[in-house]
C-alpha positions in Angstrom: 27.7 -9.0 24.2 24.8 -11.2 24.0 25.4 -14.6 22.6 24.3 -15.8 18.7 20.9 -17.3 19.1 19.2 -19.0 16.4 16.2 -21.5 15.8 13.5 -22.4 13.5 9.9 -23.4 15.4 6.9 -25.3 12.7 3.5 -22.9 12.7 0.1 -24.7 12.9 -3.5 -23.8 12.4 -5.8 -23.7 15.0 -9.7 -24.3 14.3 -12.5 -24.9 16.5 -9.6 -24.6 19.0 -7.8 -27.5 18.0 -4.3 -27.7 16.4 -4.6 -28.7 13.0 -2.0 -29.2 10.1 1.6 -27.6 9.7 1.3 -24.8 7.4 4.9 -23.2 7.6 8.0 -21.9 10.0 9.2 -18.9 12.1 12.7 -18.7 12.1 14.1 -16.8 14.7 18.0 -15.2 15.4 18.9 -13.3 18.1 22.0 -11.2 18.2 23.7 -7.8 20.0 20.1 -7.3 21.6 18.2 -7.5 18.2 15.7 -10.5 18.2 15.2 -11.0 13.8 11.9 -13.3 13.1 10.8 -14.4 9.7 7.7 -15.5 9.3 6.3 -18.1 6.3 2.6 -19.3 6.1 1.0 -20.8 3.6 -2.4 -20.4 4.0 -5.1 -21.6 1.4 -8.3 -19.4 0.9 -6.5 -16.3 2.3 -7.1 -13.5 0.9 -4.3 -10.3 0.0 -4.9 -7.5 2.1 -5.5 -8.6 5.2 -3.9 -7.6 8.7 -1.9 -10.1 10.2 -0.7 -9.6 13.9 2.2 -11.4 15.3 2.2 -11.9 18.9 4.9 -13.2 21.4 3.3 -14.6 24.4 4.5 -15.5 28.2 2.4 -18.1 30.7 0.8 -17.1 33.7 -0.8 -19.7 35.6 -3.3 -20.7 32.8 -3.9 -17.8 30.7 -1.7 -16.8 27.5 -0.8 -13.3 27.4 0.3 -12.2 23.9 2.6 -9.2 23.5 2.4 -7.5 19.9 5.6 -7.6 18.2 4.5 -6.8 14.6 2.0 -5.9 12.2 2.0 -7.3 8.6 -0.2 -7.2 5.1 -1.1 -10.8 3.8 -0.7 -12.2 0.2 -2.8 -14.2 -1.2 -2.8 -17.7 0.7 0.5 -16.7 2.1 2.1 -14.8 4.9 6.1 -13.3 5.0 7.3 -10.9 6.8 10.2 -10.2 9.1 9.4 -8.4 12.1 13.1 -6.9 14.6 12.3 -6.4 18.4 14.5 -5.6 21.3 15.8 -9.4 23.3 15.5 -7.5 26.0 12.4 -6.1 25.1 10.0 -7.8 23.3 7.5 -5.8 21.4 8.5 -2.8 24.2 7.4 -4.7 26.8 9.1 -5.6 30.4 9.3 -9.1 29.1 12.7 -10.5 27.2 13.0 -13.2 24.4 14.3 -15.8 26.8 10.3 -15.4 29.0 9.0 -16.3 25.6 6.7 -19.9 25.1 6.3 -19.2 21.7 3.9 -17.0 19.5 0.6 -16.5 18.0 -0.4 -15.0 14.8 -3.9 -14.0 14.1 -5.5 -12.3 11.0 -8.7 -9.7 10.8 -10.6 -12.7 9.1 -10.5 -14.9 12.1 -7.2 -16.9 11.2 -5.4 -18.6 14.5 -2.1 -19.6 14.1 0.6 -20.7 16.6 4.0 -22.4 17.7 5.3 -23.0 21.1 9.1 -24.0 22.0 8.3 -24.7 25.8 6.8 -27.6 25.1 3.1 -26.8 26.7 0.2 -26.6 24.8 -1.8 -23.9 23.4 -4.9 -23.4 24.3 -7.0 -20.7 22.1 -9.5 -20.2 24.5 -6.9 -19.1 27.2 -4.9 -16.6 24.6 -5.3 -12.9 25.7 -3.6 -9.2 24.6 -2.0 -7.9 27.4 -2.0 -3.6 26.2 1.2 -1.8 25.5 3.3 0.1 28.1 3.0 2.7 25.8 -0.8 2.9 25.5 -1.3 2.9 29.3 1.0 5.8 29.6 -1.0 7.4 26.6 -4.7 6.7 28.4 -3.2 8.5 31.7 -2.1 10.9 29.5 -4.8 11.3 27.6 -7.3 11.9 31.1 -5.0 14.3 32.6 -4.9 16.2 29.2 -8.9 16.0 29.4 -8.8 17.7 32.8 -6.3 20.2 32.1 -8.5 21.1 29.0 -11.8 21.5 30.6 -10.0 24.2 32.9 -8.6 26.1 30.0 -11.9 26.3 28.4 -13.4 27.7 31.6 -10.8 30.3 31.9 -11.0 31.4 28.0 -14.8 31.7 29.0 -14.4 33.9 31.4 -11.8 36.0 29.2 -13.9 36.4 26.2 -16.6 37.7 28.9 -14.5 40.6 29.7 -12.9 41.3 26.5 -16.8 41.6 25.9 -17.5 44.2 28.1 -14.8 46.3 27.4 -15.1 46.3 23.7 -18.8 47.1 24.5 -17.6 50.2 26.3 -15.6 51.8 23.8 -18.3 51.5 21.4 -20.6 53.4 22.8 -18.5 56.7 22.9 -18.5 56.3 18.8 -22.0 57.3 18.7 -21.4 60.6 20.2 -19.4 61.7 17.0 -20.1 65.6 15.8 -21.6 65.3 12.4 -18.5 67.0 10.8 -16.4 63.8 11.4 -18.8 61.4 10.2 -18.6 63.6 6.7 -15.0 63.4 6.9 -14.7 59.7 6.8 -17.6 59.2 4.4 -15.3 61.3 2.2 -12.0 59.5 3.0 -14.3 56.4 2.2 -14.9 57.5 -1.6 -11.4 58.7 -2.3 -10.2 55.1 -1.2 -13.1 53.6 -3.1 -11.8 55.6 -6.6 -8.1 54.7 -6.0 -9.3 51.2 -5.9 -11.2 51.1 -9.5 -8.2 52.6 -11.1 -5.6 50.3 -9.9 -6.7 47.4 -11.6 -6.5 49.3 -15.1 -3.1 50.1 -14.8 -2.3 46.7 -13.5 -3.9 45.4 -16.6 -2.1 47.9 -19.2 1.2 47.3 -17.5 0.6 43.0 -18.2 -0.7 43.6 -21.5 2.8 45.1 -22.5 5.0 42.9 -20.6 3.4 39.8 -22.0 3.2 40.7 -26.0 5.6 38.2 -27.5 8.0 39.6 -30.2 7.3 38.5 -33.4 11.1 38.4 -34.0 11.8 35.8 -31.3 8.8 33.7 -32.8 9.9 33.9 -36.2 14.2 32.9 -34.8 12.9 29.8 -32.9 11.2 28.6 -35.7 14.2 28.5 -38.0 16.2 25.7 -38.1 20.0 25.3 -38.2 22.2 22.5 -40.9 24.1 21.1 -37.7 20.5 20.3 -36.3 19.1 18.6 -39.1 22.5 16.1 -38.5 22.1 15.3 -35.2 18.3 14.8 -36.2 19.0 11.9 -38.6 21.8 10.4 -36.4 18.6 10.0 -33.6 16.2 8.1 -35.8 19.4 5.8 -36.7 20.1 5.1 -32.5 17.1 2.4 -32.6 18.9 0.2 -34.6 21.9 0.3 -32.6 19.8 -0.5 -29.2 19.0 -4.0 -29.9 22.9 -4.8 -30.5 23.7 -3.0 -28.1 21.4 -4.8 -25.6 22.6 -8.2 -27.0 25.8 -7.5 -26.3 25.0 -6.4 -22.6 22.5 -9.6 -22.3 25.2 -11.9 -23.5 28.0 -10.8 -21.5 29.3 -13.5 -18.4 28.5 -12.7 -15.2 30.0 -13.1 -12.0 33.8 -14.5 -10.9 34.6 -17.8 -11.8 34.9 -20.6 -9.1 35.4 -24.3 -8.8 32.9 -25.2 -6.1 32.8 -29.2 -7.0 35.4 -31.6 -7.7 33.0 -34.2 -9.2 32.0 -32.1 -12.5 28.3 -32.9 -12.3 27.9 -29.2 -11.9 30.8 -26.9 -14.5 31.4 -23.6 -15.5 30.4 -22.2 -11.8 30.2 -18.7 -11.3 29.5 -16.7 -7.9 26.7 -14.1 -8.6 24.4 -11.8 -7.2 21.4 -11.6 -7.1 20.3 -8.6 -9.3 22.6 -10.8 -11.8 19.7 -13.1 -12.4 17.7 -10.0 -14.3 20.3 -10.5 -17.4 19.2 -13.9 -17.6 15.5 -13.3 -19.1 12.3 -12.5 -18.0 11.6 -15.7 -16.0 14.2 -15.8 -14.5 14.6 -12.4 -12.9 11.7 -12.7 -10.4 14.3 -15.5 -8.6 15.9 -12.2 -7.2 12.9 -11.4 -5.0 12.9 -15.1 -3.5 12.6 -15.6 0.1 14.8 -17.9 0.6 17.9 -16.6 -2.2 17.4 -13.3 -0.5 17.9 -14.5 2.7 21.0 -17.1 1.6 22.6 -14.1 0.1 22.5 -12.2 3.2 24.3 -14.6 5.0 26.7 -16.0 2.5 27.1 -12.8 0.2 26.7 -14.4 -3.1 24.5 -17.0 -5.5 26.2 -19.7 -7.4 25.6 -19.6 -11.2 26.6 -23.1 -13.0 25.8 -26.0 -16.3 24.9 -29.6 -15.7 26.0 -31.8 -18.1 22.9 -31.2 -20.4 24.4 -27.6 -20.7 21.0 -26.4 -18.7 21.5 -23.8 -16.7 21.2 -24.3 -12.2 20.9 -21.3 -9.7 22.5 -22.3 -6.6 21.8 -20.6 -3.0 24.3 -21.7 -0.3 23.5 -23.1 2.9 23.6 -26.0 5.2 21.8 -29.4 5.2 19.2 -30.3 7.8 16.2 -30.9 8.4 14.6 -27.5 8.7 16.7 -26.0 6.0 15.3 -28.8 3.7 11.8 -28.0 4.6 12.4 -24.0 3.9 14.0 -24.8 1.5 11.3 -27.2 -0.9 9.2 -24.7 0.3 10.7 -22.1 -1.8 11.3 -23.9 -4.8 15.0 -25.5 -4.3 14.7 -29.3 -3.8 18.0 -30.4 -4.3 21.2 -30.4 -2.0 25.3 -30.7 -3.2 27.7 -30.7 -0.9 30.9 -28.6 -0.9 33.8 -27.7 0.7 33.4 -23.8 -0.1 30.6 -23.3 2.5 32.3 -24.0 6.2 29.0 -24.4 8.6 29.8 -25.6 12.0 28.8 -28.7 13.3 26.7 -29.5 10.1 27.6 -30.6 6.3 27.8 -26.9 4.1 27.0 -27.1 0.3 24.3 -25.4 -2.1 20.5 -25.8 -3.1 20.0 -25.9 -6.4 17.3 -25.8 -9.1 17.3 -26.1 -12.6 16.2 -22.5 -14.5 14.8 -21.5 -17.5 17.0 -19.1 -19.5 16.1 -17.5 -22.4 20.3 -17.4 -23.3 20.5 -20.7 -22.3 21.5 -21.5 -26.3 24.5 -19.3 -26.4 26.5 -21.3 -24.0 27.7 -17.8 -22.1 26.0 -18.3 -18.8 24.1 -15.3 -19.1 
C-alpha cells in the first residue's frame, strides 16, 4: 500500500513571462494510488465560462512538458475544481506523481498560471503539451482505419457493378411478355387499387363508434359526493397549518450536544452537518456549499454549531493550525482559530475555524 502523501503548493500568475503575484493554492493528497488535487484561483477580470486546463509537467533538459490531468469550467474571477489521477499514472501517462516538478494551469483567454515544488523555475516560453498515449494510439488507428476503408469502397464498387449487370439481364426478358399477362396484372392492379379506397371508410366508421363518449359517464363524473365536499374544505384549511408547522421544524435544535472548550468563550456547542445549516435561514444555507466546510467535513465528518457570549451564533469547521491552513482558510471566509482537544492532528495543534453567522432564528435562543 502506497504511503499517505499530502501537501499544499502557492499558484502564481505569469505575464509577459514573468511570475507575478500569488493568487491561490493546489492542495494535493495522494493515497492507495489515487493522486486528489484541489485547485483555488482567484483571478480578477475572469470571466465564467471559460476552459481551464490543468497540467502536470516533468523536465527534460530545458523544455517543460505538460501532461493534461484535467479539464474545468471557470467562475467568474475564480477557479475550483478537484481533478483524481492515477500516482502511478498521471493524466494516463507513463509518468508517476513522484516525476512531477509541479503544474501549469492555462485558460482559453490566454491565462498562465503555475507552481513548482522542485524548486527550479518556470519558464513560459519553454512549456510544451506532450499528446496523450491514447491519441497516438487513436491517430494510428485512425490511418489504418483510412486504409482499410479505401479498400472496402473499392470492392463495394466492383459489387454494385455486377449486381448491375445481372439485374440488367433479368429485365430484359420482361419485355417479352404475351399481351394476356400484361392485362392480367393491369387487372390485379385495380382490384388492389378499390380494396384500398374502401379500407379507410371502414377504419373511419369503426373509430367513430369506439370513440363516442357516453353521455351517462359524462353526466356521473360531474356529480359530486358529501364526503368530497369534506375533504374539500379540510384542504383550503392545510395553509394555515403549514406556517406552524414549518416553525416548529425551523425551531427545532440541531445536532448532538458536545463540550468542545473548557474556557466558555464559545457554549451551547453542537456537532452538525452540513445540510443542517439550511434550517438556519436563507443566508446562511449557502455556507453548505463552501469550499473549505465541505472539504473539513470530509475529513472530520461533522461542523460545530455554538453561542459566544453575545448569544450570536458561530459555525465552526475543524482543522489544524498552520500556515497554509490559515491562508485557505481566510480565503474562504473563516478567520479565526480555537484550539481544542477534540480534534487529535499529529504533529500540529487541532482546534476549529470559526466565523460569526447571521441567523434569521438567532432571537429564539434554540440554535437553529
Amino acid at each position: 500500500m502506497a504511503a499517505y502523501r499530502r501537501f499544499v503548493a502557492y499558484v502564481y500568475e505569469y505575464r509577459k513571462e514573468k511570475k507575478g503575484v500569488n493568487c491561490g493554492f493546489v492542495r494535493i493528497e495522494a493515497w492507495r494510488n489515487v493522486c486528489r488535487i484541489e485547485l483555488h484561483l482567484l483571478c480578477p477580470g475572469l470571466v465564467s465560462g471559460s476552459e481551464c486546463s490543468v497540467y502536470g509537467f516533468v523536465r527534460k533538459d530545458e523544455s517543460i512538458d505538460g501532461i493534461l490531468l484535467g479539464v474545468c469550467e471557470t467562475a467568474k474571477e475564480q477557479i475550483n475544481c478537484i481533478l483524481e489521477n492515477s500516482v502511478e499514472h498521471m493524466g494516463d501517462s507513463e509518468h508517476s506523481l513522484e516525476e512531477m516538478g509541479g503544474m501549469i494551469i492555462t485558460t482559453d483567454q490566454g491565462g498562465f498560471f503555475g507552481t513548482e515544488w522542485d524548486d527550479m523555475p518556470i519558464r513560459p516560453e519553454n512549456f510544451r503539451v506532450v499528446p496523450r498515449i491514447q491519441e497516438n494510439m487513436s491517430e494510428s488507428a485512425a490511418s489504418d482505419g483510412k486504409a482499410e476503408t479505401d479498400e472496402t469502397v473499392k470492392s463495394g464498387k466492383d459489387e454494385k457493378n455486377s449486381r448491375t449487370e445481372s439485374k440488367e439481364d433479368k429485365e430484359y426478358p420482361k419485355k417479352d411478355k404475351s399481351a394476356a399477362e400484361i392485362a392480367d396484372i393491369e387487372k390485379q392492379k385495380a382490384d388492389a387499387a378499390q380494396t384500398e379506397v374502401k379500407t379507410p371508410e371502414s377504419q373511419e366508421l369503426h373509430t367513430q363508434s369506439v370513440t363516442e363518449p357516453d353521455s351517462t359517464l359524462v353526466q356521473n363524473s360531474e356529480t359530486v359526493s358529501p364526503d368530497q365536499d369534506v375533504m374539500n374544505a379540510q384542504e383550503k384549511k392545510s395553509p394555515d397549518r403549514k406556517p406552524q408547522e414549518q416553525k416548529s421544524q425551523n425551531s427545532r435544535r440541531c445536532g448532538t450536544p458536545c463540550d468542545v472548550f473548557q474556557d466558555g468563550e464559545l457554549h451551547d456547542c453542537r456537532k452538525i452537518l452540513p445540510q443542517d445549516l439550511c434550517y438556519m435561514g436563507r443566508r446562511t444555507c449557502p455556507l453548505r456549499n463552501n469550499r473549505f466546510v465541505q472539504y473539513s467535513y470530509y475529513h472530520f465528518g461533522h461542523l460545530l454549531l455554538c453561542r459566544n457570549h453575545c448569544g450570536q451564533p458561530v459555525l465552526g469547521v475543524p482543522g489544524r493550525y498552520d500556515q497554509q491552513e490559515r491562508f485557505m482558510a481566510n480565503m474562504f471566509g473563516f478567520p479565526y482559530f480555537k484550539e481544542s482537544s477534540e480534534i487529535q492532528v499529529p504533529g500540529g495543534k487541532g482546534g476549529y475555524w470559526y466565523r460569526l453567522i447571521d441567523s434569521a432564528n438567532s432571537d429564539n435562543g434554540n440554535g437553529c
